[in-house]
VMD Tcl script that draws the C-alpha trace (Angstrom):
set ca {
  {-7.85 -20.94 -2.32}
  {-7.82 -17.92 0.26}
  {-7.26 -18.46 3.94}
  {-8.53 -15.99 6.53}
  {14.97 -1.57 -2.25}
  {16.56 -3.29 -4.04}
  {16.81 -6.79 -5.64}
  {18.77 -9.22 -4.55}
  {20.28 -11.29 -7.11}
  {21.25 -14.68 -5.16}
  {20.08 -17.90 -6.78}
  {23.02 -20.37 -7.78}
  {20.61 -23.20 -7.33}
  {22.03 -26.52 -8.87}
  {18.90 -28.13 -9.66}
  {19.81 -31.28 -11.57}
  {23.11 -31.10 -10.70}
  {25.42 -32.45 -8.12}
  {27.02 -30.16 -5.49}
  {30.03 -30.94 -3.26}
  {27.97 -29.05 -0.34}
  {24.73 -31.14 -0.65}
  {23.38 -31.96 2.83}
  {20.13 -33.99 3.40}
  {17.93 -32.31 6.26}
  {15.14 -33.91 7.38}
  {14.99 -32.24 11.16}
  {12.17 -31.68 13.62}
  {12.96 -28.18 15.47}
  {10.72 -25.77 17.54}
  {9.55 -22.24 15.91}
  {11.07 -19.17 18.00}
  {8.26 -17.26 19.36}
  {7.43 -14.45 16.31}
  {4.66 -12.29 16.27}
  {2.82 -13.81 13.36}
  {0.82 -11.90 10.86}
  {-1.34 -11.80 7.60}
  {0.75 -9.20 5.71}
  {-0.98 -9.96 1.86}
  {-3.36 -12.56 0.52}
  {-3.88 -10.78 -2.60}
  {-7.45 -10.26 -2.23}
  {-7.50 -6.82 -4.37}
  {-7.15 -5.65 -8.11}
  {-3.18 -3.88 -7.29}
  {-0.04 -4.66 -5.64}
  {0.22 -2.26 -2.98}
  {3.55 0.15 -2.64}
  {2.93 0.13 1.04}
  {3.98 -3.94 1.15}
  {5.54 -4.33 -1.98}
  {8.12 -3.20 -4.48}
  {9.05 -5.03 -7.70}
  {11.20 -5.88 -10.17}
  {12.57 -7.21 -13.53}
  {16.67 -8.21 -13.70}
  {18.30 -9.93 -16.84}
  {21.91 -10.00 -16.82}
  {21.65 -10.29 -20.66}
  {18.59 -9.84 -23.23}
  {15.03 -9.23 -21.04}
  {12.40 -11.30 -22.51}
  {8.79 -11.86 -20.81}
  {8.28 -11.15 -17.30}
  {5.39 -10.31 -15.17}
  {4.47 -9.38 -11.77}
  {0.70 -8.88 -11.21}
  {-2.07 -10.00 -9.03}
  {-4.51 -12.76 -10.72}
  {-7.54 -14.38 -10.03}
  {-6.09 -13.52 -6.06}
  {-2.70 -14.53 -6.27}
  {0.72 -12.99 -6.91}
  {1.59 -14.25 -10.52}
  {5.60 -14.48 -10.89}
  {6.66 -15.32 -14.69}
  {10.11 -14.22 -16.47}
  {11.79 -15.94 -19.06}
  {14.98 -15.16 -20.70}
  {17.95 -16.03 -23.11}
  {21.84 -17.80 -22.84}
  {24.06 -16.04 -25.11}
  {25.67 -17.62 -27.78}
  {29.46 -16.75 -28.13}
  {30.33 -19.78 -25.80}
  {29.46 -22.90 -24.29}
  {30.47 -22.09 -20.48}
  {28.09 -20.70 -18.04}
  {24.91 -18.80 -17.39}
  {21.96 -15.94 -17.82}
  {20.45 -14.61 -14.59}
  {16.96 -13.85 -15.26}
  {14.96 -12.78 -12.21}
  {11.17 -11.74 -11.09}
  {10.85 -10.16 -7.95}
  {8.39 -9.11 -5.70}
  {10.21 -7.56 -2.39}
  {9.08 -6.58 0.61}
  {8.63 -3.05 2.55}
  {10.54 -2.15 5.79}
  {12.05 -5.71 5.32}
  {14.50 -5.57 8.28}
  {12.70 -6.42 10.94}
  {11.22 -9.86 9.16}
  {12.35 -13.08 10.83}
  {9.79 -15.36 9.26}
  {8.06 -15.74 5.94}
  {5.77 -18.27 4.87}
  {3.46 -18.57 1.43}
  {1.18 -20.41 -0.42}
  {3.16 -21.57 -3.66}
  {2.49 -23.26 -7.04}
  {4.96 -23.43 -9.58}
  {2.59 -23.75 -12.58}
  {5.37 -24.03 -15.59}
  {9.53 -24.57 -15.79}
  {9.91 -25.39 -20.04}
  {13.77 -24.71 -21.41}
  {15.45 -25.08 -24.62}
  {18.61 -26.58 -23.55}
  {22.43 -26.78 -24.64}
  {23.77 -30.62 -24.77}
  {27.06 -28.77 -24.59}
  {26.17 -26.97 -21.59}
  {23.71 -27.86 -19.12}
  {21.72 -25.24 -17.23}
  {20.58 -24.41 -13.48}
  {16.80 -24.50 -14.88}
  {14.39 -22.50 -12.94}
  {12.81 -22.27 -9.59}
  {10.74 -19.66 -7.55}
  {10.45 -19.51 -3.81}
  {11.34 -17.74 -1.22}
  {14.60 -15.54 -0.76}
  {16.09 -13.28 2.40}
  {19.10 -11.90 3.59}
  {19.22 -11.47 7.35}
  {22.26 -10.28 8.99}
  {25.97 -9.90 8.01}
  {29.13 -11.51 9.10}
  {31.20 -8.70 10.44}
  {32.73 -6.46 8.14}
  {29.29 -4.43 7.17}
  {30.08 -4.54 3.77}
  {26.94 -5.47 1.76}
  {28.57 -8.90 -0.07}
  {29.55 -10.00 3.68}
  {25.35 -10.38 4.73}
  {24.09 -13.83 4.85}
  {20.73 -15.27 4.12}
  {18.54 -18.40 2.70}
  {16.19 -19.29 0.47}
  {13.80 -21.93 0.13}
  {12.70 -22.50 -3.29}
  {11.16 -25.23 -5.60}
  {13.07 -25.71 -9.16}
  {14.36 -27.91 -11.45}
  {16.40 -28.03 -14.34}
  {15.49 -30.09 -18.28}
  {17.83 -33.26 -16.92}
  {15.64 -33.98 -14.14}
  {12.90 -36.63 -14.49}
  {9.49 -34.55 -16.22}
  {7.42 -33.10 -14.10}
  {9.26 -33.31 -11.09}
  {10.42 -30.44 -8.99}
  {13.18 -30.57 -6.21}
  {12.51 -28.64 -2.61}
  {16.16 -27.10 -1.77}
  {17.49 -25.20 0.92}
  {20.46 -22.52 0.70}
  {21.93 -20.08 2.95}
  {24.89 -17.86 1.18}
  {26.90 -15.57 2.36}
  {30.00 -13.62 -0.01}
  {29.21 -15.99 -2.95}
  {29.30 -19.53 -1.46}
  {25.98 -21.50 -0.81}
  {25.40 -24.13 1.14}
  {22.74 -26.62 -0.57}
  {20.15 -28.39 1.76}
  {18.00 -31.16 -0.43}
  {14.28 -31.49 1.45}
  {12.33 -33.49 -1.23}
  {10.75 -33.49 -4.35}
  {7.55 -32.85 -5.73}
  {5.21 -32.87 -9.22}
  {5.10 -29.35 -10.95}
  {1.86 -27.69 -10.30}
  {1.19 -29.29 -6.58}
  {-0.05 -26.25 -4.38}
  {2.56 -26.33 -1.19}
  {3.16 -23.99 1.72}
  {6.53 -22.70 2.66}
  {7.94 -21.38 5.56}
  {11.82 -19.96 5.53}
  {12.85 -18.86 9.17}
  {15.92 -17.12 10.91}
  {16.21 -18.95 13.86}
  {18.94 -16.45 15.53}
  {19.21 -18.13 19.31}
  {20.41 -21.62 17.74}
  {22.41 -19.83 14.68}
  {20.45 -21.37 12.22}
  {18.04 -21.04 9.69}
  {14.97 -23.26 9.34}
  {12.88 -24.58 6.78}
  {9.19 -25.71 6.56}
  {7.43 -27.37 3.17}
  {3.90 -28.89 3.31}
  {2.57 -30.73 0.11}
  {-1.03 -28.89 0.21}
  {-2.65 -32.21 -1.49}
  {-1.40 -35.44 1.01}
  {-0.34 -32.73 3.92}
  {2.87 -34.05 4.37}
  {5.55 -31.42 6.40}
  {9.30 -31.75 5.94}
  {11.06 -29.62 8.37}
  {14.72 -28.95 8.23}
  {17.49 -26.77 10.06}
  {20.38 -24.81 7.95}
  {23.20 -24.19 11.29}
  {25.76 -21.44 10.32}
  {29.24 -20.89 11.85}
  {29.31 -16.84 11.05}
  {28.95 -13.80 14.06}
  {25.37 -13.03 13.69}
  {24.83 -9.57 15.80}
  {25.59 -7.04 13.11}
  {22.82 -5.71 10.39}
  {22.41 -6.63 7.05}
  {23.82 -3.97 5.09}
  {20.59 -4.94 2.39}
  {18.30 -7.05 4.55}
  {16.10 -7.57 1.45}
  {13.06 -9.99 1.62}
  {11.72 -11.35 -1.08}
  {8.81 -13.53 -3.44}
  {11.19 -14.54 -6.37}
  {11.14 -16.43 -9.48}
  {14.59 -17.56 -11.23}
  {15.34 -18.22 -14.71}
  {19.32 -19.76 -15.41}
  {19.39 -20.28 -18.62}
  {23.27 -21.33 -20.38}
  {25.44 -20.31 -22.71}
  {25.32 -22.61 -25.88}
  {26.79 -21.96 -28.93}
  {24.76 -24.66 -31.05}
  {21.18 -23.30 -30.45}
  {19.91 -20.54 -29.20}
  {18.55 -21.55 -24.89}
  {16.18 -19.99 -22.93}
  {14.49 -20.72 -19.31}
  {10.88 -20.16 -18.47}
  {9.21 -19.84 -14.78}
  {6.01 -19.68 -13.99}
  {4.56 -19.24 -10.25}
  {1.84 -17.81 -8.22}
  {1.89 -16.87 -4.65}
  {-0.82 -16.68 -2.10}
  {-1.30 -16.03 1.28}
  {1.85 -14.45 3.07}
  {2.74 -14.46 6.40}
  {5.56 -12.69 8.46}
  {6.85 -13.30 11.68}
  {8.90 -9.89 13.24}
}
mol new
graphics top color blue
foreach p $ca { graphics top sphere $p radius 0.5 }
foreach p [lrange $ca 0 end-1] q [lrange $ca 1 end] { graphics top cylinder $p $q radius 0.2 }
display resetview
């Protein structure tokens, strides 16, 4: 319902899995004071290269994967293979709708339904699943060099060893290949929910927002970093993003299907 560069590759999102960095956030906070505005709710037959650019990454075999505006919303879909020479880790399979002139974004928030996560699994070697969401880079560390920026994402995934139908809300912010999980709730596959990802630079942290569109239940949450925050991202990529993680497996051939749709987008500068 309407209301009036380059890709960037992050997700190691343990859906179903257990992660030594796994911290429960549950906090209240108060939203920095962003200019707030519409930037696209879709409302039109074609993407437009003035907000968006997009892309299609497989770090293997490319299978489906769409990008497109439908019935007036952003439809995100990919799906994609494991190999099958060994039973030890993962596929990258990723949809991606990024922003223009990201740099100057602080805030993000979208309308979000993830319609559809299906895999055929390996018993030998669990996936990541799938999940779509929101994902950002904001600043870097230090050293300028592009694998020393740091960002979050907010995204809603889950993998074939979680309970049907239900989806787990997680947290991240990365920097130089380590991620820092935040767990903020679960919800059933195909609820409509809004999310809001936030870089809260006065108070070092990052901050997340989820509403459950049908009971209107918020679950705020704060993601406090230790890094030096004053120097530019060397790729301060923005994006709309669905993830597909499918393993390895010898015994059968795996693949991981998303399936999301976007609506109503919002950034704060």
């Amino acid at each position: 319902m309407k209301r009036n560069s380059l890709i960037l590759i992050t997700c190691v999102c343990m859906f179903g899995m257990a992660s030594a960095q796994d911290v429960t956030s549950g906090k209240a906070y108060t939203v920095p004071p962003f200019t707030t505005k519409l930037y696209d709710d879709f409302n039109h037959e074609f993407l437009s290269p003035a907000l968006w650019n997009t892309f299609c990454y497989a770090s293997n075999v490319s299978l489906e994967c769409a990008v497109e505006i439908q019935d007036g919303q952003l439809r995100l879909a990919r799906r994609i293979p494991g190999q099958r020479n060994s039973n030890a880790g993962f596929q990258v399979g990723v949809t991606t709708a990024s922003f223009s002139n990201p740099a100057s974004i602080k805030s993000i928030t979208t309308d979000l339904v993830v319609r559809d996560i299906r895999e055929s699994p390996c018993t030998a070697n669990p996936s990541y699943g799938g999940n779509a969401g929101i994902v950002a880079t904001f600043f870097n560390a230090g050293s300028g060099d592009p694998s020393d920026d740091v960002g979050a994402q907010l995204l809603l995934g889950r993998a074939f060893s979680d309970p049907p139908g239900q989806l787990t809300v997680l947290g991240q912010f990365f920097q130089n290949g380590v991620y820092t999980n935040f767990f903020l709730g679960n919800v059933s596959l195909g609820t409509p929910v809004t999310l809001t990802l936030t870089w809260d630079k006065p108070n070092h942290q990052f901050l997340t927002n989820w509403t459950n569109d049908l009971t209107h239940v918020t679950i705020q949450g704060t993601m406090p970093y230790g890094f030096s925050d004053t120097t530019p991202a060397a790729n301060p990529a923005k994006n709309l993003q669905a993830d597909t993680l499918p393993s390895n497996c010898t015994a059968a051939q795996t693949w991981v299907y998303v399936e999301s749709v976007f609506d109503n987008v919002y950034v704060g500068r």
